[in-house]
VOGUVEX-88139 format. One record per atom (N, C-alpha, C): x negated, y, z negated. Coordinates in steps of 0.001 Angstrom, whole numbers, plus 500000, padded with zeros to 6 digits. Atoms other than C-alpha are relative to their C-alpha. Layout:
N
XYZ
...
END
This chain:
193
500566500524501231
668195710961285891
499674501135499023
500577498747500815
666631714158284579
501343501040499268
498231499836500811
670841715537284248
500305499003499161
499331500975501464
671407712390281784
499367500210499043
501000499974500983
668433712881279803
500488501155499426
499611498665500611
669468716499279793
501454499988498780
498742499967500533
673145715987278859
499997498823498463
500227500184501321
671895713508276029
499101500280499213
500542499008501165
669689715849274494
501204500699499282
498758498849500295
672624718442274434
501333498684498865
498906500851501227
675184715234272760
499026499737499068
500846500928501511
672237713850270147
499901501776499127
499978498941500667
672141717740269117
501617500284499588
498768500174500653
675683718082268908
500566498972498771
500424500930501224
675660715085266766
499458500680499098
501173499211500948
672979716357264832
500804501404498971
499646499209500277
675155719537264334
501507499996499140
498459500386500638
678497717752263487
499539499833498544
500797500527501080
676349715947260903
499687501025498546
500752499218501097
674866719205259288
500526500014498857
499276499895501340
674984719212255711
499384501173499147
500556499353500481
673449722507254511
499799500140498561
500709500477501307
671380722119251561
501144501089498662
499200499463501173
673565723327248210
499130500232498698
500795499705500777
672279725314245707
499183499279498713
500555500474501335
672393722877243027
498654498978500806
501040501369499313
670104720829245751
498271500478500023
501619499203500053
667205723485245875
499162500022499006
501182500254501240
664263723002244243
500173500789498966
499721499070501650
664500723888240633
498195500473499600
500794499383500055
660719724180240679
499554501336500764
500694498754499030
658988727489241831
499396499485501288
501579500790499120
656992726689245277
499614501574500240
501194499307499657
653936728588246675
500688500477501507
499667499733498925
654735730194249974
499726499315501066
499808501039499220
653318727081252053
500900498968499916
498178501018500368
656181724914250388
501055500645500419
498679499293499494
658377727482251061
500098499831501392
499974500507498286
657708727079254971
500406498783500473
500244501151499803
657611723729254848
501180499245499526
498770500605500667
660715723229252887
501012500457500971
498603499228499277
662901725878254787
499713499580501569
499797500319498452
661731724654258528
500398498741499928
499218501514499646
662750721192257807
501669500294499746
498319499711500523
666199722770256015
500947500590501748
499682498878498982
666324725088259386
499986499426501329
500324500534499167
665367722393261878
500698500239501209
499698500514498956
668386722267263768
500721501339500917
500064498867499475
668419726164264612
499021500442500831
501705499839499111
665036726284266275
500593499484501562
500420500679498539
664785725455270081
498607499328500331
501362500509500219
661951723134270677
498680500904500046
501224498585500074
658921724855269685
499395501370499669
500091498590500759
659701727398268254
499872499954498142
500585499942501189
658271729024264976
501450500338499031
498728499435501132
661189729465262282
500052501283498886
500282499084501229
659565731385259309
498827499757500043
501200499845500083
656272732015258890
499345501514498729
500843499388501503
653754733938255793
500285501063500171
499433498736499901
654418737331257512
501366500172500536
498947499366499864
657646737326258205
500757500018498496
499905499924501443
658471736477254526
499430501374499050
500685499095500761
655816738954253461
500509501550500485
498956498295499698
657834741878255337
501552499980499387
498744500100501000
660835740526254012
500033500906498648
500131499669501538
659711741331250557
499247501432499872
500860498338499179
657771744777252086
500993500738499894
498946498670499503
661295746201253480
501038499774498911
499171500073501476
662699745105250048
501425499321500535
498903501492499941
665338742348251371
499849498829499320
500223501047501236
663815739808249414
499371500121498935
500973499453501004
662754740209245971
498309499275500148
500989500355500539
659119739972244717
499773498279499938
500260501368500777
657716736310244189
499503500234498907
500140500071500907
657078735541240927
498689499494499984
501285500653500149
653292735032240242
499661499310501483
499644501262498707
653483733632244163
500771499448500212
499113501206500139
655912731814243485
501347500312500456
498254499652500044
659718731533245061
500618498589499845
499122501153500040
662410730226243684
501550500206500456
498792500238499113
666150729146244399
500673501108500451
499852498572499217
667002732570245000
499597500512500904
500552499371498723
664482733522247457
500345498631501061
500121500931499188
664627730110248982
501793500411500913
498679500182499706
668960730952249374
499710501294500796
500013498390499427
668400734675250550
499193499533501377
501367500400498372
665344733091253196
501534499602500800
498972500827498392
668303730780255096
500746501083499930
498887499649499777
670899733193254488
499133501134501303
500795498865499329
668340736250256145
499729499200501565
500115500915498717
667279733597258872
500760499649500614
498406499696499214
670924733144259934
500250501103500454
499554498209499487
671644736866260152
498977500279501067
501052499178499018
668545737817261629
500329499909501831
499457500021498963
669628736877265040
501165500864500618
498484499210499315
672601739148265263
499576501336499182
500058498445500468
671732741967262481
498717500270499846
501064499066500148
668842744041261875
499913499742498659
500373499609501514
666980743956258798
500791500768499025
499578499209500980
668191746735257000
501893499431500132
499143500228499966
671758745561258162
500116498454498893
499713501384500478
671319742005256493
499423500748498519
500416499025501116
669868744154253476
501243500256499509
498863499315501111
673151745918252652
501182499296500287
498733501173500325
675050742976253500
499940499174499003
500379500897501485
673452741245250817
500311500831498611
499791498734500781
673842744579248749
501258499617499745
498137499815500321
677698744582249316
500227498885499523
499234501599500430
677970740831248925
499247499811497863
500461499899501293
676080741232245311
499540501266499370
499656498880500641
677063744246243548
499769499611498496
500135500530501371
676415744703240098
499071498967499372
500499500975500497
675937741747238190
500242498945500905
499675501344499295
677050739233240751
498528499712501015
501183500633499284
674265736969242100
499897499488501083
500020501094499116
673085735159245027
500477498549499935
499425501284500587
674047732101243401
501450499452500304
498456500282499624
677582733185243801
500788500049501481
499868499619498384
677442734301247412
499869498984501244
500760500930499301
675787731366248436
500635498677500554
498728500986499561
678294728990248495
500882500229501028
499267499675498276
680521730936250941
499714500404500789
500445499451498861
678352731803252913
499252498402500749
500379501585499614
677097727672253284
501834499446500690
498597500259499122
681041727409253894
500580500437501373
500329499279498707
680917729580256769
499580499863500984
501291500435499367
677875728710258025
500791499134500561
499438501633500049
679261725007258449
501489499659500831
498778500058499566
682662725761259483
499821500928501349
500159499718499256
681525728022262055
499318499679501208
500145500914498884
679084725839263780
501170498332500173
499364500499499683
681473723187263203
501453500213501884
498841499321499015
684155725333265455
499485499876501358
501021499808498576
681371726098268105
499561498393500697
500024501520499395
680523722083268563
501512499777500120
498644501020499114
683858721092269036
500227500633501275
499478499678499042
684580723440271537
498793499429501457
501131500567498773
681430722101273612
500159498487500103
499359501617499917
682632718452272661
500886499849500790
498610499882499732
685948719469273804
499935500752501296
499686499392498178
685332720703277728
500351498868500207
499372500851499514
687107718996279847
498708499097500630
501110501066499439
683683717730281891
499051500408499385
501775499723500599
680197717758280851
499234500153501709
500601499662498194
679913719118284815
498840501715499778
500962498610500268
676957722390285153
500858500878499748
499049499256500088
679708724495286030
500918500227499391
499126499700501370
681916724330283163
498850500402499197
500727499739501244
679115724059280844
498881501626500300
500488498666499700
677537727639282310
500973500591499441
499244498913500464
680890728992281892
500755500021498629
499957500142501775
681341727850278142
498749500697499322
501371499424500591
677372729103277667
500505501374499976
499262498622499992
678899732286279183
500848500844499086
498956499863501057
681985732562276866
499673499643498599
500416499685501481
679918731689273391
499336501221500204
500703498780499678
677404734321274910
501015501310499927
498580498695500381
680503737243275042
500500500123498714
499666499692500841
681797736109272161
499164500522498664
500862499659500478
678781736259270307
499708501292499811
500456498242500153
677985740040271474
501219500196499146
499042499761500287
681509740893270816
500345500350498451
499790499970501445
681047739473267221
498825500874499247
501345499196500435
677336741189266913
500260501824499956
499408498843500491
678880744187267643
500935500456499072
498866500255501587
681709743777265489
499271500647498241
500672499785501234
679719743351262829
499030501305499075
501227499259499721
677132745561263424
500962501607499865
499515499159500220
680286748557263684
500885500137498353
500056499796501720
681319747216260161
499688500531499117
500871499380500696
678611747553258458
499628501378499784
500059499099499931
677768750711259857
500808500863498912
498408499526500581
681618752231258528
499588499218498127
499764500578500922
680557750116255324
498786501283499080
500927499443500590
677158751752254703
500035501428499892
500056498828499781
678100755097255573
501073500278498330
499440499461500983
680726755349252990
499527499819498636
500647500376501544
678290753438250146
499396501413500008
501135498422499555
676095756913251305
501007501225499600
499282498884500785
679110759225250573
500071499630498686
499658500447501235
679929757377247369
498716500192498964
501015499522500451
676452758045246814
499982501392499421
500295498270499994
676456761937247408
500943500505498751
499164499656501073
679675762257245369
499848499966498401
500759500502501281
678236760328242261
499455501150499341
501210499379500431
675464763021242610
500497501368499925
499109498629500425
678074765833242752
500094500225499125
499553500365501167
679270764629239729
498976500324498832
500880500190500985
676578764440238285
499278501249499560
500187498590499587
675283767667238954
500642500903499269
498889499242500634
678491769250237532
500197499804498734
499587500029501382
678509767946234138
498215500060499781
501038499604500486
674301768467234020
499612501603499885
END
């Protein structure tokens, strides 16, 4: 009995996950909220990333956010659709990159003049299409027996590192050369001061 209950938790979440429709920018509040709206908005947006019981976002993790300079300033208190898009996008990453890594991924992904606004969209396409990929393949075992489903937990678990490292040797190779491109600038600069 306690294996059925189990195995339809695991399908009403899969459900749940087929379902997801991640909130779209034009959907985010156009008003400013206070940083208890902001909690309150983004753990219901974030619901179906949590494991029961667990805390999602909370006043100081926001308030280091905006400390280690990943998220801008609130405005008078106040965040809006920008911080609210940067919160999920940061709350996705955070699990695989490091602060400062989700920092100059946001950096590279908005250079210049280009905004969160514009980033935000393919990175909701992503999002979506990637847990999409990950539920089917758990839809799609042959049994819903322990022993398959360990060795599918197993095989997202590998691929997961695989991709955390991945990423994680990207970036690295990404940030190192923004850091020469830096020094050179300052060559430059140097030479005609």
């Amino acid at each position: 009995m306690a294996k059925e209950h189990q195995i339809n938790h695991l399908k009403e979440w899969l459900d749940a996950a087929s379902a997801y429709d991640p909130i779209e920018w034009e959907r985010l509040p156009e008003l400013e909220l206070y940083m208890d709206q902001v909690i309150t908005f983004l753990n219901k947006q974030l619901e179906l990333f949590t494991m029961d019981g667990e805390r999602l976002l909370t006043p100081s993790m926001i308030n280091n956010y905006v400390k280690d300079g990943v998220l801008p300033r609130p405005v008078q208190k106040k965040y809006g659709r920008e911080h609210l898009a940067m919160l999920m996008i940061i709350y996705m990453l955070k699990p695989v990159l490091s602060l400062p890594e989700i920092d100059a991924t946001l950096q590279g992904l908005t250079p210049g003049d280009r905004s969160i606004k514009e980033v935000y969209p393919d990175f909701l396409e992503k999002q979506k299409a990637s847990l999409k990929t990950v539920v089917e393949r758990v839809k799609n075992a042959p049994d819903q027996e322990d022993d398959t489903l360990y060795r599918l937990a197993l095989e997202l678990a590998l691929e997961a590192n695989a991709c955390h490292v991945t990423a994680a040797r990207l970036l690295d190779c990404l940030m190192e050369r923004e850091e020469n491109r830096e020094k050179e600038k300052g060559k430059e600069k140097n030479k005609k001061g």
